[in-house]
N, C-alpha and C positions, 0 to 999 in steps of 0.2 A: 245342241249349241250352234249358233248360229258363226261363220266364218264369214264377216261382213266382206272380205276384200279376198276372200277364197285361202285366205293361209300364207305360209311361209317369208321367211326373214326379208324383212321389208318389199312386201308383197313379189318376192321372184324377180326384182327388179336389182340385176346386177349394175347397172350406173347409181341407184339411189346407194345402195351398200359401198363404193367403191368412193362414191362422194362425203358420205358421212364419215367413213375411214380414211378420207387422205386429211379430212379437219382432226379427225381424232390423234394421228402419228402428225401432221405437222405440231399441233399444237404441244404435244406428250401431255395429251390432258387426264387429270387421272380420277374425274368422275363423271359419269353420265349419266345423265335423268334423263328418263322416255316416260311419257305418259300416255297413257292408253295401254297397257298391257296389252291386250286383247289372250291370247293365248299361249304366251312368251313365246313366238316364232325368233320376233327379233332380236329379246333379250336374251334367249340362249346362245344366237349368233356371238355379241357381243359379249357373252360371259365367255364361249368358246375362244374368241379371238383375244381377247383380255383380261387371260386371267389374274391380274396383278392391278384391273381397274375395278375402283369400286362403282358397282351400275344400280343404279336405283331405279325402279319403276313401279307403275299404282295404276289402278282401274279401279272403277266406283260400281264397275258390272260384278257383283259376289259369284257367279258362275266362271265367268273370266278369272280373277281374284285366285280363287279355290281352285282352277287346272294349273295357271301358270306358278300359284305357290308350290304345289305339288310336283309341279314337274323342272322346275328350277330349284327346287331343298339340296341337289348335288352341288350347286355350286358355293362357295364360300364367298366370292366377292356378288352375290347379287342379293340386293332387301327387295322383296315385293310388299304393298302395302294397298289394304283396300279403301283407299281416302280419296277423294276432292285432289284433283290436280293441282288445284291453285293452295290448296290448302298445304298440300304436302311441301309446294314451291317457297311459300312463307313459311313455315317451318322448319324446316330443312338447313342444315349449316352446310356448303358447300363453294369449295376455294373458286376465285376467278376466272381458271384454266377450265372451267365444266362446259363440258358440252350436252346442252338439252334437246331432246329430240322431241319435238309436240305432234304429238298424232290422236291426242283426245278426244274425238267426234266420231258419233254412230246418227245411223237416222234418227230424227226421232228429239235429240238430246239437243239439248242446250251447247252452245259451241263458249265455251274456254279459255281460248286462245286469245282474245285481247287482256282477259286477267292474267293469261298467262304471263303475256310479255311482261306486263305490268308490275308483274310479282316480283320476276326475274333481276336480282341485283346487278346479276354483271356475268358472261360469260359469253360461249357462242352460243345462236340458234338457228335448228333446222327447223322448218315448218313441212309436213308432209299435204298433198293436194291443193297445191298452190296451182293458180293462174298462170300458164306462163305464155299463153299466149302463140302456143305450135301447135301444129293440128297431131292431132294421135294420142295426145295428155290431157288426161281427163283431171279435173279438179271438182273442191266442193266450192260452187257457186257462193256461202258465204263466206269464206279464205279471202278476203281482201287486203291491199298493203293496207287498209286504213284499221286494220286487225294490229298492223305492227306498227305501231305509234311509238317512239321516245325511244330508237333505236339505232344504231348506225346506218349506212347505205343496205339498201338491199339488194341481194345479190339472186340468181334462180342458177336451176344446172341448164348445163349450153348442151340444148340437142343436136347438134353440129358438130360438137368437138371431137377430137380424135380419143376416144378411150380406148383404154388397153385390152379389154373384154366387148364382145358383142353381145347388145343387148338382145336376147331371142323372148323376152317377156314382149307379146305384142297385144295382148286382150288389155290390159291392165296398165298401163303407164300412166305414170301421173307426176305432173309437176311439184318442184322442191322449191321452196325460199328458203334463205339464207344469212342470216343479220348477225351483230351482234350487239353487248352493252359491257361499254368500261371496258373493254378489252379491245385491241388489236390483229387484226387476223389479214393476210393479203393476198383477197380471194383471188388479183388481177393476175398472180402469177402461176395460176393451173387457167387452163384453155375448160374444163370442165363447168366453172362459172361464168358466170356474166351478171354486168350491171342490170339492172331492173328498171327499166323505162314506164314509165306509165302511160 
């Protein structure tokens, strides 16, 4: 099985986990969809830290699919499903307050992410391997804002800010955006974000 980003909950990177989590506790949002399972590194993260949130996530890789089912069955608030991201996004009944984590893209595949947005009625979204324009963050070359079309401001994490954890992931870093739809979120009051200049 191939470990496209080498494993563990949002790839080892304690600012991306620490960023996703302070949208999860400000918002008290109480469902989260991540797409791209890959091998539930960071869906078991999130089942561990909340266990009272229902998390949803789906990979359309059946090897991925069949470890992460398998190895998330402990948990009661997590559904795995081996669907179409965008498929599962339209289908899906899930409240305003949701927070999406889009990390659907492997080499190879077809990228997602502007159906995704698309799909997306109303909540927050994180985008993983974004652009953000500092040197040491890697991203995927097709991740553009023009990916996130019909959305509110975009916001990326600020690699300058004062976070509470050192980041000691240095192989792997990779830029986050930030948006949302129909909902309200005010990224401008953690130093962690920042507006998105183009």
């Amino acid at each position: 099985m191939d470990l496209n980003d080498g494993g563990g909950p949002f790839g080892f990177d304690i600012h991306k986990a620490y960023e996703v989590c302070t949208l999860i506790n400000d918002l008290d949002t109480s469902v989260i969809i991540e797409t791209g399972s890959n091998t539930g590194d960071t869906t078991e993260f999130l089942a561990k830290m909340y266990p009272t949130k229902r998390i949803i996530t789906c990979d359309i890789n059946i090897n991925y699919f069949n470890f992460a089912k398998t190895r998330l069955a402990k948990y009661n608030n997590v559904e795995v499903y081996n669907i179409d991201s965008v498929y599962l996004i339209q289908n899906i009944k899930y409240p305003k307050d949701t927070l999406f984590y889009l990390d659907a893209h492997e080499n190879g595949m077809d990228l997602p992410l502007s159906k995704e947005i698309k799909a997306i009625k109303h909540g927050v979204i994180a985008i993983d391997d974004f652009n953000i324009k500092a040197p040491g963050y890697h991203y995927d070359p097709s991740i553009t804002d023009d990916c996130i079309k019909g959305t509110g401001d975009i916001y990326t994490n600020n690699p300058l800010a004062s976070y509470i954890y050192p980041l000691l992931q240095k192989v792997r870093r990779c830029g986050r955006a930030f948006t949302t739809k129909k909902i309200t979120v005010d990224f401008n009051k953690y130093d962690i974000f920042k507006k998105y200049n183009k």
